[in-house]
Structure formats: C-alpha cells, structure tokens
C-alpha positions in Angstrom: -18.1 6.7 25.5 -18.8 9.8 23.4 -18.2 9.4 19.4 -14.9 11.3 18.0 -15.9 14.1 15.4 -14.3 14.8 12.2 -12.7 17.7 14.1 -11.5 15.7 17.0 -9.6 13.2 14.6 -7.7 16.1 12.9 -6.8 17.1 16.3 -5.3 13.3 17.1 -3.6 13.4 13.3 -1.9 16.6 14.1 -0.8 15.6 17.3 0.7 12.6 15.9 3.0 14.9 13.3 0.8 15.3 9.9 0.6 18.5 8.7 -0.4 20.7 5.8 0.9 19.7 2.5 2.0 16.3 3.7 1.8 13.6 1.0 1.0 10.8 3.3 0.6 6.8 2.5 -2.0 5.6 4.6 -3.5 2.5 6.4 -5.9 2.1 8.3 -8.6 -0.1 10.3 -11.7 2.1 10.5 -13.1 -0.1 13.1 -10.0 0.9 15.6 -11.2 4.3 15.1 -13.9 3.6 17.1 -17.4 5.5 17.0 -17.1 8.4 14.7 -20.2 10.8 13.8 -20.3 10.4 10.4 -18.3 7.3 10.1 -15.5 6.5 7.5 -16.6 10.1 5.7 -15.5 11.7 8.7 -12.7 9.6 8.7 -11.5 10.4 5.3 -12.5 14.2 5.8 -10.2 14.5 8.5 -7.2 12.6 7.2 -7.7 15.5 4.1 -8.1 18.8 6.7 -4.8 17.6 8.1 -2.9 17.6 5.6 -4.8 20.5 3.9 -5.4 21.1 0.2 -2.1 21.2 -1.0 -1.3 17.6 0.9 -1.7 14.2 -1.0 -3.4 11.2 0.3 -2.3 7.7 -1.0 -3.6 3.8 -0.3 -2.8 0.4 -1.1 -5.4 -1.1 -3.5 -3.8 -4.0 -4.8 -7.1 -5.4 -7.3 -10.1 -7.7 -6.2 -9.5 -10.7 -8.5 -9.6 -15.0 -8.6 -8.4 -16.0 -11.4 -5.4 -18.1 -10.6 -3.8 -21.6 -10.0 -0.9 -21.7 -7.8 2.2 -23.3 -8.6 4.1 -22.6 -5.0 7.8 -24.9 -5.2 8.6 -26.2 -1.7 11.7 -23.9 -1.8 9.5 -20.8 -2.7 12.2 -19.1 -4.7 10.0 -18.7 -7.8 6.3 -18.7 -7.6 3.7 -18.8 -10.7 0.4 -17.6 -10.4 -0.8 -18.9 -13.8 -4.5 -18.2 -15.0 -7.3 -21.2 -14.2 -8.8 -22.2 -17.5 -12.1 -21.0 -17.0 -10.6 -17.8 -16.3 -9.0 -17.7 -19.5 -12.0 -17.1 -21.0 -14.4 -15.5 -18.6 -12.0 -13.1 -17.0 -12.8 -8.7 -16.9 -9.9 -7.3 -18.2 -8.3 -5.1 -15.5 -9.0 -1.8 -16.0 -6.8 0.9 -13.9 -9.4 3.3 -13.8 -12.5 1.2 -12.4 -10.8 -2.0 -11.0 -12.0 -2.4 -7.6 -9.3 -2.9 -4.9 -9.2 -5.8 -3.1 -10.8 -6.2 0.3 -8.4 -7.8 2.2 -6.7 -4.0 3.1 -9.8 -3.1 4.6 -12.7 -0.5 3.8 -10.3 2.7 3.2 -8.7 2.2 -0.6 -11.7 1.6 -2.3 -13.4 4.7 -0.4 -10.4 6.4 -1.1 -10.1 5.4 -4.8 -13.5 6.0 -6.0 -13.5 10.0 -4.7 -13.9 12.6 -7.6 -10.5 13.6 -8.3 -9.1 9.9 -7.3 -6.0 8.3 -9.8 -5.1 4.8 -9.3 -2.0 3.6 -11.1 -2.0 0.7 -13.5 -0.1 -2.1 -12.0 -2.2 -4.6 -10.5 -0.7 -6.4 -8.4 1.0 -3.1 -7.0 -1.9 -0.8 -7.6 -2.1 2.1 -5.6 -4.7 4.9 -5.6 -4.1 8.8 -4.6 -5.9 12.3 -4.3 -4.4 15.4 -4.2 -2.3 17.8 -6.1 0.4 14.8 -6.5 -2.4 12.0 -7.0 -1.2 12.2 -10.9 2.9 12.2 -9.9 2.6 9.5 -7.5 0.9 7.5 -9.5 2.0 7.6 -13.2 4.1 5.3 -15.2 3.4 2.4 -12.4 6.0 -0.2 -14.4 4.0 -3.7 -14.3 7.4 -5.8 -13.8 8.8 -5.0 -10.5 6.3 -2.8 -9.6 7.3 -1.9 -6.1 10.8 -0.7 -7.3 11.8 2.3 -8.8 8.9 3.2 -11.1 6.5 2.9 -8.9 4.1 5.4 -6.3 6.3 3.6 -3.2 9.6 5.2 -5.0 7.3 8.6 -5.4 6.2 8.3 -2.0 9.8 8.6 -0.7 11.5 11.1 -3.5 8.1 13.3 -2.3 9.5 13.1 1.2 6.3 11.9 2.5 4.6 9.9 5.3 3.0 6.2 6.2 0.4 6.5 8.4 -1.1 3.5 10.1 -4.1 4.2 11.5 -4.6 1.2 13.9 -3.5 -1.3 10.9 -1.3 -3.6 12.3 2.4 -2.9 11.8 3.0 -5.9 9.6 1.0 -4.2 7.1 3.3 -1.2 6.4 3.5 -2.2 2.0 6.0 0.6 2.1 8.2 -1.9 3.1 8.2 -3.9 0.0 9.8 -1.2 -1.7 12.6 -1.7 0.9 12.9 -5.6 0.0 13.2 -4.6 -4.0 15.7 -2.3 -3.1 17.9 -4.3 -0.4 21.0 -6.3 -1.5 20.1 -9.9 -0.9 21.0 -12.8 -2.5 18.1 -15.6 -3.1 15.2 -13.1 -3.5 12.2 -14.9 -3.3 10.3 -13.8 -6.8 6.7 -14.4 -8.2 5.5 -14.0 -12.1 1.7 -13.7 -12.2 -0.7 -13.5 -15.6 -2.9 -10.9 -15.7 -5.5 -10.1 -18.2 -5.5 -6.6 -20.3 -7.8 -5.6 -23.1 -6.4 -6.2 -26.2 -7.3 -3.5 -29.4 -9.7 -6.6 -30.5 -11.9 -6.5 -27.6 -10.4 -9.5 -26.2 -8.3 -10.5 -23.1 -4.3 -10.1 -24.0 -2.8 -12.0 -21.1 0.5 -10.5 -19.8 3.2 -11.9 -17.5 4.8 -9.5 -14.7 7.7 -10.7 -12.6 8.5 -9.1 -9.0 9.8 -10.1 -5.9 7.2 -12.1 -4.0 5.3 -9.9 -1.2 3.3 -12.9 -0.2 6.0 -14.1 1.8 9.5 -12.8 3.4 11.5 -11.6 0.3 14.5 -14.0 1.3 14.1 -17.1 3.7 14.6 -17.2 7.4 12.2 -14.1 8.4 8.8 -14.3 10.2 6.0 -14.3 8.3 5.1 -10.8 9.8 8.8 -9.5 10.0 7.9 -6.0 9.0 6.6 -5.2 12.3 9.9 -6.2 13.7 11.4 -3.6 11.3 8.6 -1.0 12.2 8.8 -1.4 15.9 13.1 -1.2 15.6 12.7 1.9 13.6 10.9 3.6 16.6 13.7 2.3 18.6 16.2 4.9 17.3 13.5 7.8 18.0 12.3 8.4 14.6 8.7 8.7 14.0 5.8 9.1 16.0 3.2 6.7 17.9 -0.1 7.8 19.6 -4.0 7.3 19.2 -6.5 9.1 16.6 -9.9 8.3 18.3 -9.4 4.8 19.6 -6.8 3.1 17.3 -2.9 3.1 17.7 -1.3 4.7 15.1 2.3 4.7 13.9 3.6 7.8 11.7 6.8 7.6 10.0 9.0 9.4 7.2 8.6 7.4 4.7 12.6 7.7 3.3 14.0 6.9 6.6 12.1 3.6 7.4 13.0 2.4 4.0 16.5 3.8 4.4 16.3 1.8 7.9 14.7 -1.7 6.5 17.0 -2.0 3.9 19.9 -1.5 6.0 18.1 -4.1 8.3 17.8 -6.8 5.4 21.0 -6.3 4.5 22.4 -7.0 7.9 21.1 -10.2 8.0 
C-alpha cells in the first residue's frame, strides 16, 4: 500500500467539508492515518493547507500531571481530587504556556501546542491549545471554575461557527460535548472539585480549588460510559455533518453549534 502525501490528505480533508478559514477543533489518531511520507508533520501540514492561513486549528490538551488522591462517593455526585502529600510539596506549578498536555489524547495536542505561534489557555483541567489568526480569541480568559461552560475555547469554538474533526479518534472522544453537558438542563449533575497548584508571587505553590461538572463520567447517572458516540452517531442520523476517510482513518466532521445544539436537546430529553 502506497503512503498518503501531505497533498493527498488535504484532498481527503476537503472532501470531507473543511475549507479555508475554517476554525476547526480537532482529534485525531495518527496511527489511523496510516503511512504518511513525512509522518505527523505532514499530518499537521495538511490539516493547516485545508483550512488555509486565515483558518484556526484547535486541540484538547488537558495537562500531564499525578498529583492526586481520589475521594470517588459511591453515588458519584461530588468527586474530590485532593493533592497527595508528597505532592504538596514537590509539585511544578502549572504553567499555561509550557505545561505539557497529557498523553492519554494521543500524539496531536502536544505537536500542536508546541508550534511557533501556538496559545494554550490557562485552565488545566480544560486546557486547550490553538494556532491561527483566532488561536488568541479562542483561547483567552479560559475561567478555571467550570471551565467547559461559557468562558471557555468550547463556547468560542461554537460562537466562531466552527468545526470538530475527528480524525479516526473514536467518537466517544468528541470533548466538545462536555460543553453540551455544562449547558443542558439536568438535575443531579455529577460535579468534581480538583486542587491544582499555581505559582504564588513568593516562588511557592498556591494551591487553588476549581469546581466543574465531572467529564470523567456521564454528567448525570444512567448513560453509558461512552454515551457521546451515541449522541455523535444520532446527530449524523438527521443528515448533518459529514463522514469519510483521510488516508486510512474514519473521520467524522461536524458544525460544531449544531451537535451541541443537538446533545443538549438529547440530555435534556432523557
């Protein structure tokens, strides 16, 4: 099997509906690409021809940390994620700027966030990284309570009439959706606070709490673990949004204000 080009991919990502100027989130399993000359650069190079220089690329970073004890109830309505003792005082104050993202999204937000010309915001939990002439929009004032609501780059991301992408990442995985379960009218909302350490004026660690509604689980109880591929795969249902392949991988390209305008409706129905 011959390897895809940069040039063949921004074929595929055209195909599928990106365009110039397109402020797009995006996930993505490299390995689904398949063999690519040039690899994740290519990758990466593509995604940007597509959407041209005017277009906006965001990612999911969240932040690569262990620094906590978990206090889980049995009824999960509040979670703490308070600081072990040794990380109390050992911990590396996050830093927005240089934080590294966390690896469980894959290899794409930290390539992605450490690109000249690359903002991540400042919530941790919620961090998100973009590039492009909206990278600085997107991602300011990133509130650290409840930071997939309405200060955040998943409220920016819609407003900006904008894409998600998923570049064969599974459909579970579309954090997009988060933003729907802040937003939906539920009762019982599953919540989390989590302590996270910032540098204080001293030089030392300044441990802050932040409260949001849990993404670790289903917001409220009685949904599947992986529910949001449910919601994905229902959205495509009415005809909105796109599916085909970029090299190898599946992909799923949606507006990003109509699947969240479509999962909160869902949550709310149930």
């Amino acid at each position: 099997m011959s390897a895809a080009t940069r040039q063949s991919l921004v074929g595929d990502l055209r195909r599928l509906g990106l365009a110039a100027g397109d402020v797009v989130m995006v996930h993505a399993s490299l390995r689904a690409v398949g063999p690519v000359v040039s690899g994740a650069e290519a990758i990466i190079a593509a995604l940007r021809d597509a959407i041209g220089p005017d277009g906006t690329l965001l990612v999911y970073c969240d932040w690569e940390q262990d620094i906590w004890d978990l206090d889980e109830p049995d009824d999960l309505s509040l979670t703490t994620l308070t600081a072990r003792p040794e990380a109390r005082e050992t911990a590396i104050a996050f830093n927005a700027a240089s934080a590294r993202a966390s690896r469980d999204y894959g290899a794409l937000p930290e390539l992605i966030r450490t690109l000249p010309g690359a903002i991540a915001s400042a919530n941790p939990g919620a961090r998100c990284a973009a590039i492009g002439p909206r990278a600085g929009e997107l991602t300011a004032g990133h509130a650290l309570d409840y930071g997939y609501g309405e200060a955040s780059p998943f409220a920016r991301l819609v407003a900006a009439g904008g894409k998600v992408l998923m570049l064969g990442a599974p459909r579970d995985t579309m954090t997009l959706l988060h933003h729907a379960e802040h937003l939906a009218t539920v009762p019982d909302k599953r919540r989390v606070r989590v302590e996270y350490p910032f540098a204080a004026d001293d030089g030392r660690i300044a441990w802050r709490w932040a409260e949001e509604f849990n993404t670790g689980v289903p917001v409220i109880a009685g949904l599947a673990d992986d529910y949001f591929a449910e919601v994905v795969t229902d959205f495509l249902a009415t005809g909105e949004g796109r599916t085909g392949k970029v090299g190898n991988a599946d992909c799923v390209l949606v507006p990003a204000d109509g699947i969240v305008r479509f999962a909160v409706d869902w949550l709310e129905s149930r």
